[in-house]
Each structure stands twice: as C-alpha cells, then as structure tokens.
Backbone as JSON Lines, residues from 0, in Angstrom:
{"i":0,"aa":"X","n":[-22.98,3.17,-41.1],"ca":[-21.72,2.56,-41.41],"c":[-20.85,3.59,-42.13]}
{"i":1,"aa":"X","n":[-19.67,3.74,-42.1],"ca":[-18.46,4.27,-42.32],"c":[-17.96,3.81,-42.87]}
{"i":2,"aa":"X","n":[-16.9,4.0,-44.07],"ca":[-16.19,3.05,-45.43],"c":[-15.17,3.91,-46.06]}
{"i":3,"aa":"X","n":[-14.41,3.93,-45.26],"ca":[-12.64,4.09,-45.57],"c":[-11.7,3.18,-46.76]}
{"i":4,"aa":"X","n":[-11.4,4.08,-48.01],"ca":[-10.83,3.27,-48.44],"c":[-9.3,3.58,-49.51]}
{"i":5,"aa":"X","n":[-8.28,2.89,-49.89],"ca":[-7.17,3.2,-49.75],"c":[-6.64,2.39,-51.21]}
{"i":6,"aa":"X","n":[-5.76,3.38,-51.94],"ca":[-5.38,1.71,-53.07],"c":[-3.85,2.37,-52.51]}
{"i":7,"aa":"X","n":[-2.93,1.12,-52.63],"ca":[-1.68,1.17,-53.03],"c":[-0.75,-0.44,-53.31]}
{"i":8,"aa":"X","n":[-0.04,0.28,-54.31],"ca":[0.75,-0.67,-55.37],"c":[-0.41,-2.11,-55.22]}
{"i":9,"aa":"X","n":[-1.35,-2.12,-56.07],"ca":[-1.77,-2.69,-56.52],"c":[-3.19,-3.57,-55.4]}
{"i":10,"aa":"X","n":[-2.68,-2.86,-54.33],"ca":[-4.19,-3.23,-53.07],"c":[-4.74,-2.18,-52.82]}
{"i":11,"aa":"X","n":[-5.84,-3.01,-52.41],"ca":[-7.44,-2.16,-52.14],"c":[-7.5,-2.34,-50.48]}
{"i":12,"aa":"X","n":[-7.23,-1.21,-49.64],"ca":[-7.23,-1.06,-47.85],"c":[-8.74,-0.86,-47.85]}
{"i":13,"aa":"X","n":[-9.41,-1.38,-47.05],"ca":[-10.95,-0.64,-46.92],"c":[-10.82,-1.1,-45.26]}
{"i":14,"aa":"X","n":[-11.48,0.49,-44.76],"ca":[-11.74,-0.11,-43.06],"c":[-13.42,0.03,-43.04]}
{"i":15,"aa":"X","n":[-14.15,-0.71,-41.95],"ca":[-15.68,-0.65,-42.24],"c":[-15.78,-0.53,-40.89]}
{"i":16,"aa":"X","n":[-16.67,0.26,-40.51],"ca":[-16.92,0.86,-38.98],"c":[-18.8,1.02,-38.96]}
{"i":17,"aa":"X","n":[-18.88,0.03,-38.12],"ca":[-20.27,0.13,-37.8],"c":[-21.06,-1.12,-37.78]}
{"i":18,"aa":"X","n":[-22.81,-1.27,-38.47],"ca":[-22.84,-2.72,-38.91],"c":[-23.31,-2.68,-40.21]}
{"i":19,"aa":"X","n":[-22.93,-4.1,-40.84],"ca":[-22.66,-4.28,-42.06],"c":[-24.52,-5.49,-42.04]}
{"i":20,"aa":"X","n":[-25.35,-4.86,-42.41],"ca":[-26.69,-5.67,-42.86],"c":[-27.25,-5.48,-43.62]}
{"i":21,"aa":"X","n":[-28.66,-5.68,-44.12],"ca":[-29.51,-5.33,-45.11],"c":[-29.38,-3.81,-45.32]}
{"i":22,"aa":"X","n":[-29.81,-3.32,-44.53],"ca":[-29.97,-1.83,-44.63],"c":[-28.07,-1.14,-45.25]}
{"i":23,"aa":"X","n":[-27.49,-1.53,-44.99],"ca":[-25.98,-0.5,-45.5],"c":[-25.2,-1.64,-46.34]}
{"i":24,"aa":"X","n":[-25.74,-2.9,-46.75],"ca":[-24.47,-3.57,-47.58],"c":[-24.45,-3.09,-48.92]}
{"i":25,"aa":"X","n":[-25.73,-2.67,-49.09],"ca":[-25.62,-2.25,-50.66],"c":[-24.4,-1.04,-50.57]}
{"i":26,"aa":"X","n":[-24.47,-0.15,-49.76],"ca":[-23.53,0.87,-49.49],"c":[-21.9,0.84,-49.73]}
{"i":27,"aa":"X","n":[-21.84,-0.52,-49.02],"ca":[-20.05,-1.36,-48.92],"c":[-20.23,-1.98,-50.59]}
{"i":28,"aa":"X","n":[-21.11,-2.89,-51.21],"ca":[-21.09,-3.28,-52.06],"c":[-21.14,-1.9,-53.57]}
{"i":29,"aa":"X","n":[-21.67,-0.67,-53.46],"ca":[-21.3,0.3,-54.29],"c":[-19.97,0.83,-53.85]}
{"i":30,"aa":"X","n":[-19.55,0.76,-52.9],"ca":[-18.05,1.26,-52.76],"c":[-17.08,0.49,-53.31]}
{"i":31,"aa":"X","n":[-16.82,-1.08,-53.05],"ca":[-16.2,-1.76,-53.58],"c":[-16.05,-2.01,-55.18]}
{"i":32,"aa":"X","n":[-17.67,-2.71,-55.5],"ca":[-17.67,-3.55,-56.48],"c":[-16.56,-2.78,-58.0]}
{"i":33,"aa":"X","n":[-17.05,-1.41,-57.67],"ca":[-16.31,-0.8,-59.3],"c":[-14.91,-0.76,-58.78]}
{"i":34,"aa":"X","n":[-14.44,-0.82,-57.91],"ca":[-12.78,-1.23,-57.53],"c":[-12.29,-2.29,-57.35]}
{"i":35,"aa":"X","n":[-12.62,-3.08,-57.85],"ca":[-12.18,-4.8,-57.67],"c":[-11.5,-5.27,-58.59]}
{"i":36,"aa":"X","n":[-11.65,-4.6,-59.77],"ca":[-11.06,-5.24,-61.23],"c":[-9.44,-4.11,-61.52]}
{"i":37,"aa":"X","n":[-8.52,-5.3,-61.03],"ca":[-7.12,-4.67,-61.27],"c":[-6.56,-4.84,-60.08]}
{"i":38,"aa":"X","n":[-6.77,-5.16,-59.34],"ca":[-6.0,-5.26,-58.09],"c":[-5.78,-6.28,-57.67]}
{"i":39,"aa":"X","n":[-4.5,-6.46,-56.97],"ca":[-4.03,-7.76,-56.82],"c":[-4.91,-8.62,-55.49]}
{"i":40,"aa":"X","n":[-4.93,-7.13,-54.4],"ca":[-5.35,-7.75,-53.19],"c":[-6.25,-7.16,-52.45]}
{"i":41,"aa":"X","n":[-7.83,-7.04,-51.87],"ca":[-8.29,-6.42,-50.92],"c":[-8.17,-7.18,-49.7]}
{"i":42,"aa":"X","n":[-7.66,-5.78,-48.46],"ca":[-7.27,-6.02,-47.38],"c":[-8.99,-5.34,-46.38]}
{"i":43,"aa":"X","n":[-9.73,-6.49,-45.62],"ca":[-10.49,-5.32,-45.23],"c":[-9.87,-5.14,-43.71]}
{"i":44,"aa":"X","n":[-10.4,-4.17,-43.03],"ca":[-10.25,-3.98,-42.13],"c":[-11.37,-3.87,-40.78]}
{"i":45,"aa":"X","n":[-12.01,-5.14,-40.09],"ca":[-13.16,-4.71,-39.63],"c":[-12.59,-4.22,-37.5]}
{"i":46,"aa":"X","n":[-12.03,-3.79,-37.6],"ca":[-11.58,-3.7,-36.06],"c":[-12.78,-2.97,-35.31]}
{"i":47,"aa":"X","n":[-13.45,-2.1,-36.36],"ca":[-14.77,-1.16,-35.88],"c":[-16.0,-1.65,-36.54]}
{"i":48,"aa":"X","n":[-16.26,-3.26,-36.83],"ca":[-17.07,-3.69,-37.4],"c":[-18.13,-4.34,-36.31]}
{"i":49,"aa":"X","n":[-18.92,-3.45,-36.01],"ca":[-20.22,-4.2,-34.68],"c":[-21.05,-5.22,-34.8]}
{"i":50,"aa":"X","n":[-21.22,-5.15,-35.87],"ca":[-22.11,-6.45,-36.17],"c":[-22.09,-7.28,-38.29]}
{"i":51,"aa":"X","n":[-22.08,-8.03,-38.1],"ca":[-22.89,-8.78,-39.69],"c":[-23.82,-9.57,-39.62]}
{"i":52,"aa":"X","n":[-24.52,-9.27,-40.62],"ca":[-25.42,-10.44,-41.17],"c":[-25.29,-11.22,-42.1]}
{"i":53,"aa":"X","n":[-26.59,-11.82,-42.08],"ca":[-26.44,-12.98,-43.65],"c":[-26.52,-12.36,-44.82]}
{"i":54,"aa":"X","n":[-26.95,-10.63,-44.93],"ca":[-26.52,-10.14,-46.09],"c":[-24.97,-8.99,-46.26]}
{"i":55,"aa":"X","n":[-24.54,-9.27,-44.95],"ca":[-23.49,-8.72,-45.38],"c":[-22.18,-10.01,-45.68]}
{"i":56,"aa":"X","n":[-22.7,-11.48,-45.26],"ca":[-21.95,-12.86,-45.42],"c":[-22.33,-12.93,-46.73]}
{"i":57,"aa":"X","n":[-23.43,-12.81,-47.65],"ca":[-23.44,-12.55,-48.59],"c":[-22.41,-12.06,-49.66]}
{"i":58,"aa":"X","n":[-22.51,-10.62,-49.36],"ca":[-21.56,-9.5,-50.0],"c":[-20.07,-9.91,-49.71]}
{"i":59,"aa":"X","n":[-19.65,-10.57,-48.47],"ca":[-18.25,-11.1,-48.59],"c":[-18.1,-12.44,-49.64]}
{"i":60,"aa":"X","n":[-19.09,-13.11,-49.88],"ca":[-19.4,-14.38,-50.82],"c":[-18.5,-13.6,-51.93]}
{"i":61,"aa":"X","n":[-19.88,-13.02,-52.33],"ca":[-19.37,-12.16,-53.86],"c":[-18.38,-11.7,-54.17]}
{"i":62,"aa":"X","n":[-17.87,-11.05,-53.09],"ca":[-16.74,-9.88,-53.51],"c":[-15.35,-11.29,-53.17]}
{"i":63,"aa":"X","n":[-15.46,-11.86,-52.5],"ca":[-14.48,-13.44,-52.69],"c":[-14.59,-13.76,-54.15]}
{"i":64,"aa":"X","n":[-15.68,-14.14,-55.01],"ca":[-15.56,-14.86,-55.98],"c":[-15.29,-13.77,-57.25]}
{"i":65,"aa":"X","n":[-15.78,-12.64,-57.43],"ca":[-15.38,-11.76,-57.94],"c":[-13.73,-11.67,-58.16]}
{"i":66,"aa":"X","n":[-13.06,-11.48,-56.66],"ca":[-11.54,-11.88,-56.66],"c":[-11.09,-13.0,-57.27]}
{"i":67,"aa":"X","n":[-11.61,-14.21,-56.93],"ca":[-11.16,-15.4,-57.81],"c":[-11.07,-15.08,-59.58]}
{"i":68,"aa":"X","n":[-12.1,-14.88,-59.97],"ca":[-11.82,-14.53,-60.72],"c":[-10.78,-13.41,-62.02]}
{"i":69,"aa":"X","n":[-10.58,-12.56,-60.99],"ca":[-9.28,-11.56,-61.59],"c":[-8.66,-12.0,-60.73]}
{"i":70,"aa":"X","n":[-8.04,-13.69,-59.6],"ca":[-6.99,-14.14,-59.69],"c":[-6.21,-13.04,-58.53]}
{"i":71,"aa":"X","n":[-7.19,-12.77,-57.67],"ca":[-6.53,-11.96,-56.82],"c":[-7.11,-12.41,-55.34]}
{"i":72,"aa":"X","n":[-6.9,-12.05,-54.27],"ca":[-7.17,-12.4,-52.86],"c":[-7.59,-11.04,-52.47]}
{"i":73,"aa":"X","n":[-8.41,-11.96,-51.22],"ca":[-9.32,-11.1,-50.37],"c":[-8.36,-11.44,-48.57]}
{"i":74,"aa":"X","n":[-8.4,-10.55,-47.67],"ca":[-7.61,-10.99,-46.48],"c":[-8.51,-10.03,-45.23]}
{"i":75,"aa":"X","n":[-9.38,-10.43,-44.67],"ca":[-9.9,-10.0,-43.47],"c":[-9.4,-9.26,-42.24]}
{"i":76,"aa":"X","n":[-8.93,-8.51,-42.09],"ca":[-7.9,-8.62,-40.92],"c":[-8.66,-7.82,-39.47]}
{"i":77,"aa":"X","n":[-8.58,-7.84,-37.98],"ca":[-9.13,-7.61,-36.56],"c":[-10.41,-7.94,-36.38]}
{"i":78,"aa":"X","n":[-10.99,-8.84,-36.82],"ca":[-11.67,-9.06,-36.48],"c":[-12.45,-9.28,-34.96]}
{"i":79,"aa":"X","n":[-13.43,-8.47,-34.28],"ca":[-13.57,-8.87,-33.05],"c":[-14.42,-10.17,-32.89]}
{"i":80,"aa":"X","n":[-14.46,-9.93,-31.44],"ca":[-14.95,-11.54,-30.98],"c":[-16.4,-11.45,-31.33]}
{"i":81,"aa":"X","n":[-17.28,-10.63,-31.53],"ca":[-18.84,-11.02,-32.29],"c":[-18.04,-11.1,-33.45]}
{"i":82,"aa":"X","n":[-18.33,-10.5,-34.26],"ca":[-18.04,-11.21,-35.9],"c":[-17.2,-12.27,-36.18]}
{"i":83,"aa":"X","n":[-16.48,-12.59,-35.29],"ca":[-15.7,-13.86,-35.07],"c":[-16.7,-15.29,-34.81]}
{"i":84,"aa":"X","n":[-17.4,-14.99,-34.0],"ca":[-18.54,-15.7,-33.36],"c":[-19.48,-16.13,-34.38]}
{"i":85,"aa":"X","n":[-19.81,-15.0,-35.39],"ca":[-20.38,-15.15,-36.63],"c":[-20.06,-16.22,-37.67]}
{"i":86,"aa":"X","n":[-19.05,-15.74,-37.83],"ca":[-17.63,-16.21,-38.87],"c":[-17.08,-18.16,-38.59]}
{"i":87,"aa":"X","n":[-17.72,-18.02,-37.2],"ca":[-16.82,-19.4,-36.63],"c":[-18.76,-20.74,-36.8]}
{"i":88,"aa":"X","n":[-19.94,-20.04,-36.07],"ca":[-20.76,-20.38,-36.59],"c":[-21.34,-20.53,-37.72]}
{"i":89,"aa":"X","n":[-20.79,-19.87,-39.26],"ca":[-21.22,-20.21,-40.19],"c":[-20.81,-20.64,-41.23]}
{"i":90,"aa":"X","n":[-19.36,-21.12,-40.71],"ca":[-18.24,-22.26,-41.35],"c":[-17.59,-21.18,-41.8]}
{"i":91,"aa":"X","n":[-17.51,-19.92,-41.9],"ca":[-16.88,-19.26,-43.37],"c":[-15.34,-18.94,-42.84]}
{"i":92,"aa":"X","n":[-15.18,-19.08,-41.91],"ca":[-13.4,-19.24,-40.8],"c":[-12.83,-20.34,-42.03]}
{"i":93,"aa":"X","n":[-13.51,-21.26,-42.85],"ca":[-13.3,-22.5,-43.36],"c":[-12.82,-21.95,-44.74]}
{"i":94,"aa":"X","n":[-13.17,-21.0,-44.93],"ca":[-12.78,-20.57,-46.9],"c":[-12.81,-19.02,-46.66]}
{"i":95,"aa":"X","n":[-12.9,-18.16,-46.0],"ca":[-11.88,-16.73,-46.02],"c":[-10.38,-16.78,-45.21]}
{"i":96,"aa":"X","n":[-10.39,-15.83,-45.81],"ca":[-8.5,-15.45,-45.13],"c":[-8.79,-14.55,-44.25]}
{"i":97,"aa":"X","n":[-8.83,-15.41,-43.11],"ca":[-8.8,-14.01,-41.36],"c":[-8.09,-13.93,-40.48]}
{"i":98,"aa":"X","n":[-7.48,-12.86,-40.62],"ca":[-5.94,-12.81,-39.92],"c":[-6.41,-11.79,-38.45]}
C-alpha cells in the first residue's frame, strides 16, 4: 500500500493505493492518527484502493470517531465498485460521507 498525503488550510488530502487489511492498516493508521488533531477536514481519496477489510472498516470506525470528537469531518471520495460493494454490504454507506 501507498499513502499520499497533503494538509491545506486546515484539511488533511490522503490518497491510498493498494489494499487496505490486517497486514498494512496499522501503516494508514501510523500515518494518519498523529495528524488528526487540528484539522477541520480529512478528505480520503481511494480511486486506487483494491481492496478492504474488516480491519481496515475498523480503522475508518476510529479515525470517524476520533473526528467527531475534534468536531471535524471525514469525506471518502472515488470510491470503486469493490469497495463500494463492501461499503454497501456492511451498512457503513449508512454513517460515512461517500462522495
């Protein structure tokens, strides 16, 4: 996995290229987690995202409620049609922002 990432005026750009599972979430989750506090908004970007699992549905859990808490938003954006497929089977289309 690959982890591109970007601040401006007050957002966090991250693009994620590859798959996001047991083996590499800790990876996305050390990239993020110490950049979360201060920012208004993370935008991710999965257009090159091949696959997730239940521990990378996980790590989007967290890093959602983490945001709630400093009162800021999380926004998904290209998602393809597998991780969509994912996303639509495991209700979470129901409480993320996926544009």
């Amino acid at each position: 996995m690959t982890i591109e990432t970007k601040e401006s005026d007050g957002n966090l750009y991250v693009k994620v290229r590859g798959r996001l599972d047991a083996l590499t979430m800790p990876q996305l989750e050390e990239t993020l987690m110490p950049k979360l506090s201060g920012i208004r908004k993370l935008i991710l970007d999965f257009e090159r995202l091949s696959y997730i699992s239940s521990a990378g549905l996980r790590l989007l859990l967290k890093i959602q409620n983490v945001l709630e808490d400093e009162e800021s938003k999380m926004t998904i954006r290209n998602v393809n049609e597998i991780v969509s497929d994912v996303f639509e089977v495991t209700g979470f289309v129901d409480f993320l922002n996926i544009e």
